[in-house]
TORSE-502722 format. One line per field, with one value per residue (C-alpha): residue number from 1; x, y, z. Coordinates in steps of 0.1 Angstrom, whole numbers, plus 5000, padded with zeros to 4 digits. Last residue first. Layout:
% residues N
k = NUM  ...
u = X  ...
v = Y  ...
w = Z  ...
This chain:
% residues 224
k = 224  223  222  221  220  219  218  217  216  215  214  213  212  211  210  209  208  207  206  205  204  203  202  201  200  199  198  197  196  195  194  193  192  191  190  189  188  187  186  185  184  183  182  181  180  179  178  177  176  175  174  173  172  171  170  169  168  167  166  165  164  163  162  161  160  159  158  157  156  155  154  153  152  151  150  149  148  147  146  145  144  143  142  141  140  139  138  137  136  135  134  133  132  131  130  129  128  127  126  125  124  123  122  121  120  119  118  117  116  115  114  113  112  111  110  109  108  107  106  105  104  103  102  101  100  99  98  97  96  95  94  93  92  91  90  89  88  87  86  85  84  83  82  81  80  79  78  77  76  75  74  73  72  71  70  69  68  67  66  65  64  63  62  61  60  59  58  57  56  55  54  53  52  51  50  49  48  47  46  45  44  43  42  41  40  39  38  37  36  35  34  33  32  31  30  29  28  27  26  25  24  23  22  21  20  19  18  17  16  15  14  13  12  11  10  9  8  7  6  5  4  3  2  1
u = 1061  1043  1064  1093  1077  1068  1101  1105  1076  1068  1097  1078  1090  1105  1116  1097  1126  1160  1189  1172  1167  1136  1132  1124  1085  1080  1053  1080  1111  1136  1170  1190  1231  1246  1252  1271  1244  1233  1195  1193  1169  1148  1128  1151  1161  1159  1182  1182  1212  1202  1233  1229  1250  1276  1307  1336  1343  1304  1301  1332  1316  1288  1309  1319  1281  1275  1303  1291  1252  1267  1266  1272  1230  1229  1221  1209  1225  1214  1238  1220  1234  1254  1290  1308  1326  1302  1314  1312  1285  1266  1288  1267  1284  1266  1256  1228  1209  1213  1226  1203  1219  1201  1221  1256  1288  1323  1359  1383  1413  1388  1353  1346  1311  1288  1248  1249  1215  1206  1212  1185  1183  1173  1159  1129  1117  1080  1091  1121  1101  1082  1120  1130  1105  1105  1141  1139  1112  1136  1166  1141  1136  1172  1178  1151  1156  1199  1222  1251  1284  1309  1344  1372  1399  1422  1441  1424  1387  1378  1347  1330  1299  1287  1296  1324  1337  1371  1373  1387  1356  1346  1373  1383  1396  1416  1426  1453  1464  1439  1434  1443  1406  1402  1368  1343  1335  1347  1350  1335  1305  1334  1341  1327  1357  1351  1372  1342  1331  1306  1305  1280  1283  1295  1276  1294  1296  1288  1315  1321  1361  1362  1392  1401  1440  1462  1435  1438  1437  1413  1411  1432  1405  1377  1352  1318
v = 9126  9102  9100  9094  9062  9050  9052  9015  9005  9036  9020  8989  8959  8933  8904  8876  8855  8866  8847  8860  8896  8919  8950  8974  8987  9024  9045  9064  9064  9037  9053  9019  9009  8985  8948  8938  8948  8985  8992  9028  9040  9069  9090  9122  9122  9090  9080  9042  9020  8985  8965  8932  8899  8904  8887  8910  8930  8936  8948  8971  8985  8992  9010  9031  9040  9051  9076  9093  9092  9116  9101  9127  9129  9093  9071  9039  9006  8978  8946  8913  8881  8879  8877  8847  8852  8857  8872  8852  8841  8822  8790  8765  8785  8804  8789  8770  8799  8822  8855  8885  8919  8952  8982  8967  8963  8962  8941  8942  8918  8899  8895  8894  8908  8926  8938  8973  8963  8943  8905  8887  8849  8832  8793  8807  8824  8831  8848  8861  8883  8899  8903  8924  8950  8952  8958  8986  9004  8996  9011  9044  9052  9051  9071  9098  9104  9102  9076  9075  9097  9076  9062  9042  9018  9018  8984  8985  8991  8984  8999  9020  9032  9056  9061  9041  9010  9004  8967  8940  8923  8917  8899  8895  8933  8927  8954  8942  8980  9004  9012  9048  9065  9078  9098  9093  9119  9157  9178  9209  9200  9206  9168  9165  9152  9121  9120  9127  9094  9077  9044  9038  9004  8999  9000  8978  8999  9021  9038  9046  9054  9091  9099  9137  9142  9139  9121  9136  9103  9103  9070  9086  9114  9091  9104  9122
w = 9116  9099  9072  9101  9111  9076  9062  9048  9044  9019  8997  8984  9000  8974  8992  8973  8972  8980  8960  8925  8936  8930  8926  8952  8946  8942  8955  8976  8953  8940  8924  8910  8908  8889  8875  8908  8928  8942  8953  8961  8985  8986  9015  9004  9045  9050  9026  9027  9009  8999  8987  8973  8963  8988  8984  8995  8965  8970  9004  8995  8968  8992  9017  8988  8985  9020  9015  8984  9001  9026  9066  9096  9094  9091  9063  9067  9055  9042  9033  9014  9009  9036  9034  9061  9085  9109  9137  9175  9198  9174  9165  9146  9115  9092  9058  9064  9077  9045  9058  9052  9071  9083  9100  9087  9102  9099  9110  9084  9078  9049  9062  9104  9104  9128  9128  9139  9161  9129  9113  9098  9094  9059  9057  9076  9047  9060  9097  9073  9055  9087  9105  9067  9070  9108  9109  9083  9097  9131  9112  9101  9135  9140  9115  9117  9159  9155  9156  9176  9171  9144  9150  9134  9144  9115  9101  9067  9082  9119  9127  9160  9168  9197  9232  9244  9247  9233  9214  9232  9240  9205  9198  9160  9160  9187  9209  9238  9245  9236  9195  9186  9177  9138  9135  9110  9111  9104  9139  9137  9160  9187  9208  9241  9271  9292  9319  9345  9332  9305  9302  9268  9255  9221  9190  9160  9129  9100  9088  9055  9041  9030  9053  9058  9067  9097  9122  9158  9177  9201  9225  9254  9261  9260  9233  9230
């Protein structure tokens, strides 16, 4: 669902990802459905006094939003296997960090000011000491790790060019779920890796002892 005056009618198909900052839901009698048709992510025209660095100047509706190369872009919100597989996510990394205190973990679309875009991540690793005393606002830093979870609107193609970009921004490691295969990829600097259920993730040098094996990370929806 959109407001009426956010939807711009995008000219051409746009591969760029778009995982992003959930916005509030305020839903009216102007609020119009969109046809199943429609190819996301979505381009929206940015309201008057939009700031991508201020996050109460963004358009609040329904869904997810990201700022990418001076475009205001939109996805629907998650569905039953993705989000159930965010929280298997969530849990996974919260349980690591209780005994790595030196890390924080990011989620709920967790934000991130990097470069002139504005974008977000289901799961994120900072290192403690190197965010800023200031935690009402984006980091600006990378973190060291960047999951995201694909969504039903979401190829794997799409996911992983929003993993280059986590890299040519700083990110040491991407972790890409598919819930719908029950695999992740693992994609660093020196490649890209297929891990299955019964597999182990591998290890990385800047996240100690975080290698879950892959049937943590879909158990709600293997249960299903």
């Amino acid at each position: 669902m959109f407001l009426p005056d956010a939807l711009t009618v995008a000219g051409r198909a746009t591969t760029l990802p778009s995982m992003a900052r959930p916005a509030p839901s305020e839903l009216d009698e102007e609020t119009i459905d969109v046809p199943r048709t429609v190819r996301f992510p979505v381009e929206l025209t940015p309201p008057d006094g939009f700031d991508p660095e201020r996050l109460e100047t963004w358009p609040r509706v329904e869904g997810r939003l990201e700022w990418v190369e001076g475009r205001l872009f939109y996805m629907p919100p998650c569905g039953a296997r993705q989000q159930q597989t965010v929280a298997d996510l969530v849990v996974t990394l919260g349980i690591w960090a209780r005994l790595h205190p030196e890390f924080v973990v990011g989620t709920n679309e967790a934000g991130m000011r990097l470069g002139d875009a504005t974008r977000a991540a289901d799961g994120a690793v900072w290192r403690r000491a190197e965010l800023s005393g200031d935690l009402g606002g984006l980091p600006r830093v990378p973190p060291v790790l960047a999951a995201e979870v694909a969504g039903r609107d979401e190829p794997e193609t799409q996911l992983l060019e929003k993993a280059s970009w986590y890299l040519d921004v700083g990110v040491a490691v991407v972790w890409v779920l598919l819930p719908k295969e029950c695999e992740v990829l693992v994609v660093t600097r020196a490649g890209e890796s297929r891990h299955r259920v019964g597999d182990r993730l591998p290890p990385h040098p800047r996240l100690p002892d975080l290698t879950p094996m892959v049937d943590e990370l879909f158990l709600q929806i293997s249960a299903a």
